[in-house]
TILO-207378 format. One line per field, with one value per atom (N, C-alpha, C): x, y, z; atom name. Coordinates in nm, 3 decimals, padded with zeros to 5 digits, m for minus. Example, Ala and Ser with C-alpha at 12.3 -4.5 7.8 and 13.67 -1.06 7.14 Angstrom:
REM TILO-207378
x: [01.319 01.230 01.320 01.285 01.367 01.290];
y: [m00.569 m00.450 m00.330 m00.225 m00.106 00.003];
z: [00.780 00.780 00.780 00.708 00.714 00.787];
kolba: [N CA C N CA C];
END
This chain:
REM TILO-207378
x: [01.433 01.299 01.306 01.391 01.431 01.420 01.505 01.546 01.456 01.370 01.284 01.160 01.114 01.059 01.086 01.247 01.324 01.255 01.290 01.283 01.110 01.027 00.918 00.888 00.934 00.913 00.985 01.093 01.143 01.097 01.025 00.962 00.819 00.746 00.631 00.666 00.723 00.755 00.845 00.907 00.917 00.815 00.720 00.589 00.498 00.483 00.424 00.486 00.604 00.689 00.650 00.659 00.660 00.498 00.405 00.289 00.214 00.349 00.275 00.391 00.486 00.547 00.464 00.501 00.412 00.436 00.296 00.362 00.437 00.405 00.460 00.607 00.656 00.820 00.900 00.826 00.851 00.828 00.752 00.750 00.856 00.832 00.975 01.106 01.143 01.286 01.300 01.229 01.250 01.236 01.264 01.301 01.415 01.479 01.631 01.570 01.600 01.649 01.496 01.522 01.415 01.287 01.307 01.236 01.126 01.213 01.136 01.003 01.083 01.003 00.865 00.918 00.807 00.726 00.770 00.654 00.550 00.642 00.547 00.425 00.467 00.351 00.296 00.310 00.211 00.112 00.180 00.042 m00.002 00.083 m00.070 m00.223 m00.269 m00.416 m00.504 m00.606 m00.685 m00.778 m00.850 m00.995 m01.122 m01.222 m01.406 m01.380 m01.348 m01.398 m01.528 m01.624 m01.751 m01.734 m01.811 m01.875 m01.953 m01.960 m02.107 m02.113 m02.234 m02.243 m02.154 m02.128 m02.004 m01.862 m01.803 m01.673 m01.718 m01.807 m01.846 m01.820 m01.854 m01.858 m01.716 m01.626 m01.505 m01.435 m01.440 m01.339 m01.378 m01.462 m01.524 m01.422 m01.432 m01.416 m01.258 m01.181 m01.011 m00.974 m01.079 m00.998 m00.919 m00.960 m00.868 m00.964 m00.937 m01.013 m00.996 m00.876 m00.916 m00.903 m00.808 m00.825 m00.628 m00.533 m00.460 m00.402 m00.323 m00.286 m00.295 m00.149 m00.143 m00.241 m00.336 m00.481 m00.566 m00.557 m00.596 m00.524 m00.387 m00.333 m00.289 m00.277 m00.282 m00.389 m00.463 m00.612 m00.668 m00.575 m00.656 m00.543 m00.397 m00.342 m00.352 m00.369 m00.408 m00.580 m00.621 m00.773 m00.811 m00.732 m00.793 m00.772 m00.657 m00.667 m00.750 m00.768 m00.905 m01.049 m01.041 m01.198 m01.282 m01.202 m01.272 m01.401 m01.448 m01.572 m01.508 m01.562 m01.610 m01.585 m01.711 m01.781 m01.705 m01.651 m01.518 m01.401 m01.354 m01.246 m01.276 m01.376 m01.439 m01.393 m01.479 m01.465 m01.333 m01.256 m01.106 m01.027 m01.072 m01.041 m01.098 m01.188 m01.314 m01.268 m01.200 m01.172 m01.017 m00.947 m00.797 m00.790 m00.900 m00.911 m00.914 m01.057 m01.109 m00.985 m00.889 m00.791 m00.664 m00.671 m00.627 m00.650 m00.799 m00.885 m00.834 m00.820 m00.802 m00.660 m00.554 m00.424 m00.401 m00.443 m00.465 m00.531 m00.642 m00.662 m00.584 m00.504 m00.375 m00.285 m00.305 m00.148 m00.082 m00.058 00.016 00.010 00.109 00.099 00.200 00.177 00.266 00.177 00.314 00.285 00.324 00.305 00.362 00.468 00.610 00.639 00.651 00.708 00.761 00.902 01.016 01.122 01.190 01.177 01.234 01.388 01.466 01.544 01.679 01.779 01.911 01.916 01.865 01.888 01.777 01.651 01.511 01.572 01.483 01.468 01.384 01.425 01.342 01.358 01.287 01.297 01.163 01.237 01.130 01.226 01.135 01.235 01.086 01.185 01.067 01.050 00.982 00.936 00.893 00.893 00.764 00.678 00.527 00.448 00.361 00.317 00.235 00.238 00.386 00.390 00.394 00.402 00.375 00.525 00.534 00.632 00.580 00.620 00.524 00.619 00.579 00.689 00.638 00.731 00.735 00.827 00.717 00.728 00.773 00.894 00.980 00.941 00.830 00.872 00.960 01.035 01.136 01.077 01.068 01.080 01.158 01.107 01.216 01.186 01.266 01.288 01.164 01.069 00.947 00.856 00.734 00.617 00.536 00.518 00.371 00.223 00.166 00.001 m00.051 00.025 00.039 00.105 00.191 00.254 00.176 00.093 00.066 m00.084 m00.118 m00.243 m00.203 m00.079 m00.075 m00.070 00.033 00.022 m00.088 m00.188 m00.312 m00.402 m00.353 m00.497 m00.371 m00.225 m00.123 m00.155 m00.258 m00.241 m00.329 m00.450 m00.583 m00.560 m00.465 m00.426 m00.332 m00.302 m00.191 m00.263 m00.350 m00.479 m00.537 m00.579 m00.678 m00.583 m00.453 m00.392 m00.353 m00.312 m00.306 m00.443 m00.537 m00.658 m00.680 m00.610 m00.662 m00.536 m00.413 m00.338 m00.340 m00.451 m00.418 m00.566 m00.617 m00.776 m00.712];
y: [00.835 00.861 00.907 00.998 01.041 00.925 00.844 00.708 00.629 00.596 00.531 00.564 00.745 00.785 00.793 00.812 00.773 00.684 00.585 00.449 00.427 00.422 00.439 00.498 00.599 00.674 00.634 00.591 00.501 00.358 00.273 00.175 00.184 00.330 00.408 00.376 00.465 00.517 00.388 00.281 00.209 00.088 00.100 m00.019 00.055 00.169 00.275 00.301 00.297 00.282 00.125 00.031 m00.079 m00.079 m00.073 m00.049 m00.019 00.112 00.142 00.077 m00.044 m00.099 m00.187 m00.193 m00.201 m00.359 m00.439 m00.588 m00.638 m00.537 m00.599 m00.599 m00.494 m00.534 m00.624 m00.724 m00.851 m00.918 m00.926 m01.017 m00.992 m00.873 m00.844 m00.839 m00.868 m00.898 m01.042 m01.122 m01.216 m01.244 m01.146 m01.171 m01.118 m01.173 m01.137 m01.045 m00.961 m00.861 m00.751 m00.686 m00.520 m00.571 m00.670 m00.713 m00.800 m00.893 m01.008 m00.922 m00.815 m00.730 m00.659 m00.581 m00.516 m00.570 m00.713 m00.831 m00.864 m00.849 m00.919 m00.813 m00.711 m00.581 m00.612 m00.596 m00.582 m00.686 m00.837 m00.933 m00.968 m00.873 m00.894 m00.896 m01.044 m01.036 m01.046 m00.934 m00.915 m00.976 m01.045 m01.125 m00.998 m01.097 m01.018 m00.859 m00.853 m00.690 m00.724 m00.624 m00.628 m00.595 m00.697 m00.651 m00.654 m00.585 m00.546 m00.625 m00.570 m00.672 m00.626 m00.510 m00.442 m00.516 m00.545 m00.613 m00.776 m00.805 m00.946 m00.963 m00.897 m00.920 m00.865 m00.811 m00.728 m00.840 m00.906 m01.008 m01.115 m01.155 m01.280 m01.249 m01.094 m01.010 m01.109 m01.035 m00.987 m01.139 m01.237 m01.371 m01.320 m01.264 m01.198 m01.164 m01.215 m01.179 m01.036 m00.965 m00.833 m00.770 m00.896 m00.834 m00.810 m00.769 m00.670 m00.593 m00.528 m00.413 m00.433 m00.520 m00.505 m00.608 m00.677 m00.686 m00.614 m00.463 m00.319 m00.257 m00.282 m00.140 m00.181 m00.311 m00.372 m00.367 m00.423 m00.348 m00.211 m00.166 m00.007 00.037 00.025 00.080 00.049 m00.068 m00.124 m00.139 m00.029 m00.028 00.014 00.085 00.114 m00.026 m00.093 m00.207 m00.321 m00.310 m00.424 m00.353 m00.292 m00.166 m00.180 m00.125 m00.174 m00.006 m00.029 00.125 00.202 00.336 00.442 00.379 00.289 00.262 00.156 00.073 m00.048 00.030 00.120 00.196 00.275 00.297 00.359 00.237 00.128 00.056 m00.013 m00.030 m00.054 00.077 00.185 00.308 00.277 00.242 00.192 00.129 m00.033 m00.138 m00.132 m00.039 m00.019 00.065 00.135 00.251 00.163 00.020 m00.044 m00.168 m00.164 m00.237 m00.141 m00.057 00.086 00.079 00.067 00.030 m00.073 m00.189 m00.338 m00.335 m00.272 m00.268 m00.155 m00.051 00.032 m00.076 m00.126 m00.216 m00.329 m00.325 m00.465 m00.383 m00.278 m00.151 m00.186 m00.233 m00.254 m00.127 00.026 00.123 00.140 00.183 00.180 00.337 00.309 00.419 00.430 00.430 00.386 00.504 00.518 00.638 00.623 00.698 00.674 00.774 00.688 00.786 00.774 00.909 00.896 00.932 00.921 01.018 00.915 00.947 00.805 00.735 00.744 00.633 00.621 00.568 00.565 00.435 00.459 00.395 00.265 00.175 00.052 m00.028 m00.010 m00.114 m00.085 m00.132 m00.082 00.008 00.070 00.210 00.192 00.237 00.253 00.433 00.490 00.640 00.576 00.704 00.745 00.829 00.799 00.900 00.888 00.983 01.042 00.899 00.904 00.782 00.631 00.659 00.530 00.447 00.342 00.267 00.275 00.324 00.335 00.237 00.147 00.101 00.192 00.255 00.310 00.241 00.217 00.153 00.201 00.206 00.253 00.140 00.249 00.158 00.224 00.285 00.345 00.432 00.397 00.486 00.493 00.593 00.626 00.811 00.815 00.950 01.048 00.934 00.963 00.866 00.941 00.841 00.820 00.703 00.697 00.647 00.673 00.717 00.538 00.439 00.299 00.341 00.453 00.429 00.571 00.629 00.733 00.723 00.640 00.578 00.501 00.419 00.312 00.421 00.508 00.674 00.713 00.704 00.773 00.678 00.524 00.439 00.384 00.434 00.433 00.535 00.648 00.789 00.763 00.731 00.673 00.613 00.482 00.413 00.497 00.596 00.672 00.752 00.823 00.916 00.836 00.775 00.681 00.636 00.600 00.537 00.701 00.800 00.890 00.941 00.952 00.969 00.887 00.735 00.700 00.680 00.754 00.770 00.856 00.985 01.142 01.134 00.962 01.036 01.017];
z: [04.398 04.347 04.200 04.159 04.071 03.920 03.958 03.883 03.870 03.992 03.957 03.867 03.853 03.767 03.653 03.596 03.467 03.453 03.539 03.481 03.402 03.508 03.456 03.363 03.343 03.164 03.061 03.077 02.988 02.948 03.017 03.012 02.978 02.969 02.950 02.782 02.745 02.593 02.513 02.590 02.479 02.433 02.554 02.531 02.432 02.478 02.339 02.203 02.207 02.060 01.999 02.087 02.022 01.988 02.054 02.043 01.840 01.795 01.698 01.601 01.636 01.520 01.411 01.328 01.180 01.174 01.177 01.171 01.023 00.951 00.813 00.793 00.902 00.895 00.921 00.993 01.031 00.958 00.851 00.736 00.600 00.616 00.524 00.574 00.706 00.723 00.701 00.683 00.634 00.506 00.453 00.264 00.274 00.102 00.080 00.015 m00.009 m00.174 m00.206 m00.268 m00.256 m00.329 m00.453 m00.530 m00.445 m00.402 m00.365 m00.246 m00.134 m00.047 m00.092 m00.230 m00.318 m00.312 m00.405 m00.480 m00.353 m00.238 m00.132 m00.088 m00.094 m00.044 m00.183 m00.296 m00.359 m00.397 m00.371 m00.365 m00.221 m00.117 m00.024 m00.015 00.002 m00.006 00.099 00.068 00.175 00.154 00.274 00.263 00.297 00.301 00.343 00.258 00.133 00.109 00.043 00.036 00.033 m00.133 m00.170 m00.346 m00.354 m00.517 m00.563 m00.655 m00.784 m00.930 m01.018 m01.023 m01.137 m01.056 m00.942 m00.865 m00.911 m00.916 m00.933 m01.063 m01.194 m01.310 m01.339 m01.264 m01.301 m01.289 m01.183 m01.115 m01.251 m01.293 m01.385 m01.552 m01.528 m01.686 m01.681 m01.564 m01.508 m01.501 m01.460 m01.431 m01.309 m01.180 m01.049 m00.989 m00.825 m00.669 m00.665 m00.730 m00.706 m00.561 m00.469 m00.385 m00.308 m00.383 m00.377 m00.447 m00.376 m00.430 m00.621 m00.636 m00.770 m00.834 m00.767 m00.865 m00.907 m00.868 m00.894 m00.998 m00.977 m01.050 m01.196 m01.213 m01.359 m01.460 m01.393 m01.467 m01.515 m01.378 m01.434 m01.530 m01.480 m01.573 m01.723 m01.759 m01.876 m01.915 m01.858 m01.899 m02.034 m02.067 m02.218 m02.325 m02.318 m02.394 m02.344 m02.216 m02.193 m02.174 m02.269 m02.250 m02.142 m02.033 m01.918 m01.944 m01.877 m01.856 m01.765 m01.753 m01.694 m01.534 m01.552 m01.371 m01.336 m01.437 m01.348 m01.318 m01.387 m01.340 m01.259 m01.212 m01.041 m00.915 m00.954 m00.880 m00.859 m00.939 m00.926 m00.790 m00.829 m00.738 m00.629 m00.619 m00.459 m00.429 m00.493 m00.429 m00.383 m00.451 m00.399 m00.261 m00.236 m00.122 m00.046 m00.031 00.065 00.085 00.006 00.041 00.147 00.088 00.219 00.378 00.324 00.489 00.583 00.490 00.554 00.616 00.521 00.576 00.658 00.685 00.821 00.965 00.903 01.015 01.114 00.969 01.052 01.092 01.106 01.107 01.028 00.933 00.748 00.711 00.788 00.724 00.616 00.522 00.382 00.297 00.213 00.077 m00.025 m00.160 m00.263 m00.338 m00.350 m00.429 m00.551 m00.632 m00.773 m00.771 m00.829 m00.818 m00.992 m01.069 m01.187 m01.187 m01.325 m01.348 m01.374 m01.370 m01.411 m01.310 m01.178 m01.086 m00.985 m01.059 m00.995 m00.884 m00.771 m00.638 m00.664 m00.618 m00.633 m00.472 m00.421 m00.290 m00.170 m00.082 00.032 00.105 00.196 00.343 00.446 00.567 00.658 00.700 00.697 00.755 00.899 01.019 01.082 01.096 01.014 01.001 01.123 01.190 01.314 01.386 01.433 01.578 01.451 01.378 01.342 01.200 01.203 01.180 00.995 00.926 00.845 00.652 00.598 00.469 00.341 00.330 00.213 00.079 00.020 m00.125 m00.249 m00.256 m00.376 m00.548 m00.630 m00.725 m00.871 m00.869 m00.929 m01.013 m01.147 m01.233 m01.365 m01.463 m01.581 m01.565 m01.678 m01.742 m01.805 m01.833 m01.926 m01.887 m01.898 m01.811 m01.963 m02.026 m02.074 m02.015 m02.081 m02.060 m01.900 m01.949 m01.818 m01.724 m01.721 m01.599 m01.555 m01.578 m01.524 m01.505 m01.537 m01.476 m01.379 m01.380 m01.222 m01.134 m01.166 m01.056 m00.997 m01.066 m01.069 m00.974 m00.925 m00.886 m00.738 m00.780 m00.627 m00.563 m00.594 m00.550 m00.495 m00.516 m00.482 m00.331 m00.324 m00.192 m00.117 m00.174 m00.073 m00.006 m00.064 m00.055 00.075 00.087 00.173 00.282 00.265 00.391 00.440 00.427 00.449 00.551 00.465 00.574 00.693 00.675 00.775 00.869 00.854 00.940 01.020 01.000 01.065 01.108 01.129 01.223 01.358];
kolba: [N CA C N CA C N CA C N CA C N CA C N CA C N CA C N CA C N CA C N CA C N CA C N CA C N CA C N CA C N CA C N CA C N CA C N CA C N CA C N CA C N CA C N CA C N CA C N CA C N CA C N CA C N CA C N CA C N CA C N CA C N CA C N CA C N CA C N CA C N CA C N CA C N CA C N CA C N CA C N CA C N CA C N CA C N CA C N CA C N CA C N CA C N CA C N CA C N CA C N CA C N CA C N CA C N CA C N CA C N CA C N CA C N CA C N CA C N CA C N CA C N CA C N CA C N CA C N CA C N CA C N CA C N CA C N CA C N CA C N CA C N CA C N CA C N CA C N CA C N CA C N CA C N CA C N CA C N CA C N CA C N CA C N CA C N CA C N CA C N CA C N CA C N CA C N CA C N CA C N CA C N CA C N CA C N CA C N CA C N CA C N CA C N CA C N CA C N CA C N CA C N CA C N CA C N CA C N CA C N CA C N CA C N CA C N CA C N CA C N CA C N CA C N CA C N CA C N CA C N CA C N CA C N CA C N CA C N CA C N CA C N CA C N CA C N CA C N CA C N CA C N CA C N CA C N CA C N CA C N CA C N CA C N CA C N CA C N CA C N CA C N CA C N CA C N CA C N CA C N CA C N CA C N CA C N CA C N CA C N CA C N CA C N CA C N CA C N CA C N CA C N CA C N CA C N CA C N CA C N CA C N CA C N CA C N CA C N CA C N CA C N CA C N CA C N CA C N CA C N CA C N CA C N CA C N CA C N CA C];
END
């Protein structure tokens, strides 16, 4: 009796482990090399996000759907030389969150770090955050941040912010 309740709990907890595996790790074991993995999370594209007339005229401005990750964070980081406004660099922040949303929905849990210093991190890793299979996104770093790379900080913090919330409802 004993064994057979093992058993059952063991067959309990690994249908539930597999349950919260992350489908995106399966797409990245099928890449070679850290780069090629990155590149792939960051032009994941999401369909149906909802726009407005400022996302409509942004996307027209940008020549870009705007609808991943790094169709966000190029823009914003380089917003002052494409004088983007005030309220497009809102909506760049809006539309990177609601890209947050979409990849929580597929369970695509991820997070973006930054690692400085003589031997910044560049690749992908997997965490588990609350039960969950989670890719954490190494995009390295230097020694010294200028004013682009600390704005991409600023609109990765934004999507970390948001997948975060929607990991701990």
């Amino acid at each position: 009796m004993k064994k057979v309740l093992t058993t059952i709990l063991f067959i309990f907890l690994s249908l539930s482990l597999k349950a919260q595996e992350n489908p995106l790790l399966k797409q990245l074991s099928e890449l070679e090399g850290s780069e090629k993995q990155v590149n792939h999370i960051l032009n994941l594209k999401v369909a149906e996000l909802k726009e407005n007339k400022v996302i409509v005229e942004l996307k027209e401005k940008l020549n870009s759907d705007l609808n991943s990750v790094i169709s966000c964070v190029i823009p914003y980081k380089l917003s002052e030389s494409l004088n983007l406004t005030d309220m497009e660099k809102q909506e760049l922040k809006k539309r990177i969150a609601k890209i947050a949303d979409k990849f929580s929905e597929s369970e695509y849990y991820m997070f973006f770090e930054f690692s400085g210093g003589y031997a910044p991190i560049f690749g992908v890793n997997v965490k588990t955050v609350n039960n969950k299979e989670t890719v954490i996104v190494m995009l390295g770093g230097d020694c010294t941040k200028d004013k682009t790379e600390l704005k991409a900080e600023e609109i990765y913090t934004v999507f970390n912010d948001r997948m975060d919330e929607l990991m701990n409802k």
